[in-house]
C-alpha positions, 0 to 999 in steps of 0.5 A: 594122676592128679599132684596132690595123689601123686604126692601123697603116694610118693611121701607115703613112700618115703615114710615106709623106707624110714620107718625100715630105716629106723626099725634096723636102727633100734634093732642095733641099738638094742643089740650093741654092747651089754645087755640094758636090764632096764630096757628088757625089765620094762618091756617084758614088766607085765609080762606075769600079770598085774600083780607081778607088775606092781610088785616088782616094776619100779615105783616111778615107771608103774603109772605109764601102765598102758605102755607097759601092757601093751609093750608085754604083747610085742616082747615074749616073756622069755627068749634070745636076744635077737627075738627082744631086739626085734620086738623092740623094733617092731613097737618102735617102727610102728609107732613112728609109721602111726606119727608119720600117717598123722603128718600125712592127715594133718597136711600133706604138703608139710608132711615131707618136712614133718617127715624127714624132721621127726626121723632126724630128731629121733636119730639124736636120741642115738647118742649116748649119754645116759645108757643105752635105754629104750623104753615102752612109753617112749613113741607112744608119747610122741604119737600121742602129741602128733594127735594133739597137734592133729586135734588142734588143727581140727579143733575137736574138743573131745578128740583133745580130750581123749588124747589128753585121758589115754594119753596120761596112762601112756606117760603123764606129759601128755595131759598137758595137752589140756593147756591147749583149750585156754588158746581157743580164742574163737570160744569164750573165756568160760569154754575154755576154762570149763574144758581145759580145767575139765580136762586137766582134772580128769586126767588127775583123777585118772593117774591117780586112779593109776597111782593106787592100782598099781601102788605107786608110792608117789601119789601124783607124781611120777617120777621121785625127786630125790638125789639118786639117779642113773646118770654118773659124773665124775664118779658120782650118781646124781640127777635132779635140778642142781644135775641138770643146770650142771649139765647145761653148763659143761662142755661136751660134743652131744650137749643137751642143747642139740636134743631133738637135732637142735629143734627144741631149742630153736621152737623155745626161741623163735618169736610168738606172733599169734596165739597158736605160737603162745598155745605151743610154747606155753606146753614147751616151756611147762614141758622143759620146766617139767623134765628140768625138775623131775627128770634127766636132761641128757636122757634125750629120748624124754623130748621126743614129745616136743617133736612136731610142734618144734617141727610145726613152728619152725616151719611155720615162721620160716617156710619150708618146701616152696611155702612163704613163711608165716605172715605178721597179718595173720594175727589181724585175722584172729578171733578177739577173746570173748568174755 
């Protein structure tokens, strides 16, 4: 059997047995301790039909419609406990197994590494600092960014595209995808300009198409800036930029610092040796610009998007499963920027 079948069959393997791994796992997760309301609020949130949706789903979770709707098939209305651990972990496993066939599409002898990276990064999300949350919209965004990295690989602009336009019904993070257009030095200036701004506005015009369907009172936005939040500290409920850079500061075991297993922090800080390493860190650094204002830093399961491009860089520059390490020369082999 030739090697490249045969490593094909034997990571697919391994792909299975973490996917099952890590079905058990969310199934625990959402069995321990209390019940989490808002982990079956959002779950079973369109579970009565639009107008119940909008009525009752939480201003700041409405835009991510597409997970909500999609998630109301994998979670019945009503039933036992056991019945919505097992929905939840059914939707979560499939969307790791969809992220796991991307890696085998996108390169087969990389796969390995992307593999067991992205079920190690997941496990982190495991380590409670912000409740016991699992939400819809949680794996589709990390799918949703495997397909762009798959995109960009292929260089198919309309697969970005749609990656960046459905994705932005899933969660509003993905349209930063259309940043990736502006690194396309093979094209000229005005193409990249033309698809990426092409692209970011409509992924504009579609959330807020969004934002007035389902009635958010945030036009735009997502998530509210305001003073109020889930997170507690020292007896007081609090979340926002001042919240964050305070958590940054403090000293604890699972510290922010070691989110995605500590690969976010080594892909924001390896060196930027061509243009895919700028394309790349670009989107991290908007990304964590992003969550560090609107958003909860300890809340890790919000960088799962940041996955495999972290996974991507790092194995790039340092070489993993018998490749040599990424080459200064290949910037000599770019494409100059055409005007």
């Amino acid at each position: 059997m030739p090697n490249a079948r045969f490593r094909l069959i034997a990571y697919g393997f391994v792909a299975v047995s973490l996917t099952v791994t890590y079905y058990y796992n969310c199934y625990m997760f959402s069995t321990w301790g209390p019940v989490d309301r808002d982990s079956v609020y959002t779950f079973r949130s369109f579970s009565r039909g639009l107008e119940e949706y909008c009525s009752s789903m939480r201003g700041e979770w409405r835009p991510r419609v597409f997970s909500n709707f999609l998630a109301s098939f994998a979670v019945k209305p009503k039933g036992t406990r056991h019945g919505f651990a097992v929905g939840v972990a059914a939707w979560n496993a499939a969307w790791l197994a969809l992220c796991f066939a991307i890696y085998l599409l996108w390169d087969t002898r990389k796969a390995a590494f992307l593999i067991f990276g992205t079920f190690a990064c997941l496990y982190y999300s495991f380590t409670i600092v912000a409740d016991r949350h699992i939400y819809p919209w949680d794996m589709p965004a990390l799918f949703l960014y495997c397909l762009l990295a798959l995109s960009v690989q292929w260089r198919s602009p309309l697969l970005v595209l749609a990656v960046c336009l459905v994705g932005t019904g899933f969660k509003e993070t993905v349209m930063l995808g259309s940043v990736v257009f502006l690194f396309w030095t093979e094209q000229p200036m005005k193409r990249r300009l033309a698809w990426a701004v092409t692209t970011l506005l409509l992924c504009l015009l579609l959330k807020t198409g969004i934002d007035i369907l389902t009635h958010n009172p945030s036009i735009l936005f997502t998530m509210q800036w305001d003073s109020e939040g889930p997170l507690v500290m020292e007896g007081v409920r609090e979340r926002g930029v001042w919240y964050n850079l305070r958590a940054l500061g403090s000293v604890y075991l699972n510290h922010p610092v070691f989110i995605n297993g500590g690969t976010l922090l080594v892909f924001l800080l390896l060196p930027m040796r061509d243009t895919e390493d700028r394309m790349w860190k670009t989107i991290g650094v908007l990304f964590v610009v992003g969550i560090m204002l609107f958003a909860d830093i300890n809340e890790y399961r919000v960088f799962h998007e940041m996955i495999p491009i972290s996974l991507w860089s790092i194995q790039k520059h340092f070489g993993f499963l018998g490749e040599a390490p990424h080459e200064l020369q290949h910037n000599s082999a770019e494409t100059p920027d055409e005007n």
